[in-house]
N, C-alpha and C positions, 0 to 999 in steps of 0.2 A: 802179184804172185808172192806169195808166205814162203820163204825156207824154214821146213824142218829138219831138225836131224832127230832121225828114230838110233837109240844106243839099244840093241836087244841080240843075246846071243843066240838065239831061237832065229835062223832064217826062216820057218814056216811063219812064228808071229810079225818077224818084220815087213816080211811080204803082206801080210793081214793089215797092217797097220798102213803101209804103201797104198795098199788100195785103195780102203775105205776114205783117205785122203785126196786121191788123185780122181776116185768115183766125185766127192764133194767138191771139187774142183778148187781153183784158187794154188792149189799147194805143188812146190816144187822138195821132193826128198830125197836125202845123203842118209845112208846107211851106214852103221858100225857093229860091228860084232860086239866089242866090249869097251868100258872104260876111256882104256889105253886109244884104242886106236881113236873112238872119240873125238878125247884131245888133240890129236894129230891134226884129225879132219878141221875143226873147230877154224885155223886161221884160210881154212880153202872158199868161204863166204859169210857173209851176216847172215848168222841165223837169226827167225823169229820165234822159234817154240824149240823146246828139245823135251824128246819123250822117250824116258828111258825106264831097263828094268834094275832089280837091285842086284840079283843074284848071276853073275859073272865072272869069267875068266879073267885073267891077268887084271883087272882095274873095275872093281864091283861101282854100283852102280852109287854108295856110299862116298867111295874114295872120287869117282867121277864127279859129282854133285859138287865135295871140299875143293876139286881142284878147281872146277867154276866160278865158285863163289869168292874165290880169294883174288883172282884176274880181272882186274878194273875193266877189260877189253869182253868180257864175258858175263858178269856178272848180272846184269839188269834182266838176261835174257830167262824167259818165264820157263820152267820146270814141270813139267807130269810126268810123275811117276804110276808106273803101269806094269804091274808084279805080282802073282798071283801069291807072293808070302801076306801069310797070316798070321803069324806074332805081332801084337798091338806095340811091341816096344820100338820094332821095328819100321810099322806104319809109321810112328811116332815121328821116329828119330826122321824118315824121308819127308 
């Protein structure tokens, strides 16, 4: 069984996102409204995937992504980003 954590302040997509994971089987998922709480969740098991969006409350999905990546306990763990923003600078930067 795969842990993911889905970070999406949209409860309708996070729910959408739940599904189609748990329809495909294999996966077990942690929800976070944004950023912030994320991190919190983050030390509650090993994740395998984390799929998050950019644009967020209290801890964007940006500032979420830098606090990962600098955490030797976090960092290896693989990133989708999943965001309906369209600025290419922005794709970029995710």
């Amino acid at each position: 069984m795969k842990n993911v954590l889905i970070v999406e302040d949209s409860k309708a997509i996070r729910s959408l996102i739940r599904i189609a994971l748990e329809e495909a089987g294999g996966f077990f998922t942690t929800e976070a409204n944004n950023g912030f709480e994320a991190l919190r969740t983050l030390p509650s098991r090993k994740f395998d995937l984390i799929i998050t969006d950019i644009n967020m409350p209290k801890l964007d999905g940006f500032g979420f992504i830098e606090a990962v990546r600098v955490d030797d306990d976090y960092r290896a763990i693989p990133i989708l980003v999943l965001t309906t923003e369209s600025d290419p600078a922005k794709k970029q930067r995710a």
